[in-house]
C-alpha positions in Angstrom: 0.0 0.0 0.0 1.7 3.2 -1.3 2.2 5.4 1.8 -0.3 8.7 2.8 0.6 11.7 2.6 1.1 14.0 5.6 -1.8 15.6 6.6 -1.5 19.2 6.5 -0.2 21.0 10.2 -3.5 21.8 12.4 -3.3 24.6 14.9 -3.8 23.6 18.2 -7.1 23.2 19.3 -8.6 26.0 21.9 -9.9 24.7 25.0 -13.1 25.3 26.1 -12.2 26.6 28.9 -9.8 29.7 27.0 -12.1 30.3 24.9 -15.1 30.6 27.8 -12.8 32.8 29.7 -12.1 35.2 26.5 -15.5 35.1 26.0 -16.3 36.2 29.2 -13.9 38.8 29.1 -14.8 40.5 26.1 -18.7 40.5 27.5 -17.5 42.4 30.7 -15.4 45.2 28.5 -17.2 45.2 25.5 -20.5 44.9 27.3 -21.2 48.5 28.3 -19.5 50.2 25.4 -21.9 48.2 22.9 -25.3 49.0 25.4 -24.3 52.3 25.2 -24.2 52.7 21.6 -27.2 51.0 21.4 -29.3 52.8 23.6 -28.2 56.0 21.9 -29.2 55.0 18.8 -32.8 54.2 19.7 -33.5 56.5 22.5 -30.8 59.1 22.5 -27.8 60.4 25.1 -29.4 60.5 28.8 -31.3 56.8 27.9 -27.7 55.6 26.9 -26.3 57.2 30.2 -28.9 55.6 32.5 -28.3 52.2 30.6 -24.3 52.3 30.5 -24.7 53.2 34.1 -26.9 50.3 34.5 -24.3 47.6 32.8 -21.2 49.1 33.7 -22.4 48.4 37.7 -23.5 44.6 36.2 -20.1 44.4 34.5 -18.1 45.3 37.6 -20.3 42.7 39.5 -19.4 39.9 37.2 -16.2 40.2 37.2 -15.7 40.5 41.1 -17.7 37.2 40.6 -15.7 35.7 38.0 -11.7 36.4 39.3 -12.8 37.0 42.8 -11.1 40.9 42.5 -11.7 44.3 40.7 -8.7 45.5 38.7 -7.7 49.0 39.2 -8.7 50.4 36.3 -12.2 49.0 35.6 -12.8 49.8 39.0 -11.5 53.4 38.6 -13.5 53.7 35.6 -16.9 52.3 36.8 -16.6 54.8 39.5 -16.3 57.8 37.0 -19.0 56.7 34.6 -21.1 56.3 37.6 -20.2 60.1 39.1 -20.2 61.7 35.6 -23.4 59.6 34.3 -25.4 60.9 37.8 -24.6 64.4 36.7 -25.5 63.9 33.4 -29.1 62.6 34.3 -29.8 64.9 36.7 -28.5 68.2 35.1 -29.5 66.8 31.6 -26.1 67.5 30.3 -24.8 65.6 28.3 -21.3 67.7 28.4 -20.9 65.7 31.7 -20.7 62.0 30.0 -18.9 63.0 27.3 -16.3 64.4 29.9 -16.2 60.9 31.2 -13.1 59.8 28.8 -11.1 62.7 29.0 -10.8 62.1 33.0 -10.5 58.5 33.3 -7.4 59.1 30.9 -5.9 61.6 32.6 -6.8 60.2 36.0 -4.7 57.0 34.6 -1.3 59.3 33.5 -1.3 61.2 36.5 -1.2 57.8 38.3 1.5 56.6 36.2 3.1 59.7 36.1 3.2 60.0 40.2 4.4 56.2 40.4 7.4 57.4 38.4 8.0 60.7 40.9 7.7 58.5 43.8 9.7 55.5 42.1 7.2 53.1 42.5 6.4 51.7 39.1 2.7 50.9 38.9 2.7 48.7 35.7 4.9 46.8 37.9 2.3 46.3 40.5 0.0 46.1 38.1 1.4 43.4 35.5 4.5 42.1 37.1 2.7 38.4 37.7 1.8 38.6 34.1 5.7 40.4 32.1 8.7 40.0 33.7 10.8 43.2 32.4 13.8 45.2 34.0 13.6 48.2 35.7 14.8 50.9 33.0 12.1 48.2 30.9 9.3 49.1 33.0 10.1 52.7 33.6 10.1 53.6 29.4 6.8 51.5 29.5 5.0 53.3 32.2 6.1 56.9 30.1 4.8 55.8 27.0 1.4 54.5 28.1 1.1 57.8 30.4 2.0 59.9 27.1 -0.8 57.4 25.3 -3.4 57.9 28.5 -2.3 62.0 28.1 -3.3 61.6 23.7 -6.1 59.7 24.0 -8.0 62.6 26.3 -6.8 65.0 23.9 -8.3 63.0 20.9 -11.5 62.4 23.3 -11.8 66.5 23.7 -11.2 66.6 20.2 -14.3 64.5 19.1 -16.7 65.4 21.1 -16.2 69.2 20.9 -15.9 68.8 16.8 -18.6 66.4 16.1 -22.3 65.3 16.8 -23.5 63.2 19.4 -23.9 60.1 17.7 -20.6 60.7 16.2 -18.6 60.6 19.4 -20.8 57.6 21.5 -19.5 55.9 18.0 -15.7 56.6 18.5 -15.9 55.3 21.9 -17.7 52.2 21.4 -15.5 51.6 18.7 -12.2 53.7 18.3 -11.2 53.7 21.3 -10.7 50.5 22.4 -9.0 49.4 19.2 -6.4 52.4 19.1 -5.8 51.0 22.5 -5.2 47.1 21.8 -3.1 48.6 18.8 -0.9 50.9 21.1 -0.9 47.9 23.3 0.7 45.2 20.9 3.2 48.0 19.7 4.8 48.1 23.0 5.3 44.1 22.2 9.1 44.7 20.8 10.1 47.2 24.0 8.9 44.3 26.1 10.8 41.7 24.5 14.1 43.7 24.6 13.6 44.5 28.3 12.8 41.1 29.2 15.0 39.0 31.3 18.3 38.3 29.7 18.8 34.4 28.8 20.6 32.3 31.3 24.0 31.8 30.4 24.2 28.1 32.4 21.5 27.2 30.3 22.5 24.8 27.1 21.3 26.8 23.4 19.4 24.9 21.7 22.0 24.0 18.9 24.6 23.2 20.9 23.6 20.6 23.6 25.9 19.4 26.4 28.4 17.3 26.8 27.3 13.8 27.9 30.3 12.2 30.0 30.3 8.4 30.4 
């Protein structure tokens, strides 16, 4: 029997459980911002407050659920959209909401910014179960998402003071976190040359060690 020929190479298989998890994740981020844009559309700004609002408490309450711990920044968040949405609602202005961005971002470089004053590095505290980087590593990281934190409240003032309504709820449900995964992955290459240098004990992979008998 003539032999068969190799089946092509198969990417591993996800397992349910990563895939539930991403899933999951996407839900609690994604969740709010897609309400929001939602609501706006069919019943306008202060409906699309009162409902973000709404989800973003639901959001924060499933994922204390799910990891058993609020992260910083969601938390930080919630808490604004919460503040700013009351105002919103009960002054019916909608300046209020669409201030929202603009301080979350700078409320997140300030923080970075006084962890570098202070010498504490906050990504560190932050990420450093996750990236293992060296100190000069994670000080240029903390500056350059502080500068991105600084740029995205500019370009948040920018839309929202240029454009219509609908316009801006559309950049935030849907510029903003993409610019940010994008910023994200182009800090990849900083990472890996600030990562922790290979151990010189250890054999390469070429060359492997001598056996003795």
């Amino acid at each position: 029997m003539p032999p068969q020929p190799d089946a092509p190479p198969q990417a591993p298989a996800q397992s349910p459980q990563s895939g539930a998890a991403l899933a999951a994740k996407l839900v609690i981020e994604l969740g709010p911002l897609l309400v929001f844009f939602g609501v706006n559309a069919a019943a306008g700004i202060y409906a699309a407050t009162g409902a973000f609002m709404v989800v973003t408490v639901i959001a924060l309450v499933v994922a204390k659920w799910r990891y058993g711990k609020l992260p910083v920044m969601p938390l930080v968040s919630g808490a604004v959209v919460l503040v700013f949405g009351t105002l919103t609602l009960y002054l019916r202005d909608e300046t209020f909401i669409k201030l929202k961005p603009t301080i979350v971002y700078l409320t997140f470089a300030a923080f970075l910014g006084a962890g570098l004053l202070l010498k504490k590095p906050v990504l560190e505290l932050l990420l450093g179960p996750v990236f293992n980087l060296t100190e000069q590593g994670w000080r240029k990281l903390t500056v350059r998402w502080a500068l991105f934190f600084v740029a995205m409240a500019v370009v948040n003032e920018l839309v929202w003071r240029n454009f219509s309504t609908d316009t801006w709820v559309t950049f935030k449900a849907f510029g903003f976190l993409p610019i940010t995964f994008a910023f994200a992955l182009a800090q990849m290459p900083l990472m890996q040359r600030y990562g922790p240098a290979p151990d010189a004990s250890a054999p390469s992979e070429g060359n492997p060690p001598d056996e003795r008998r």
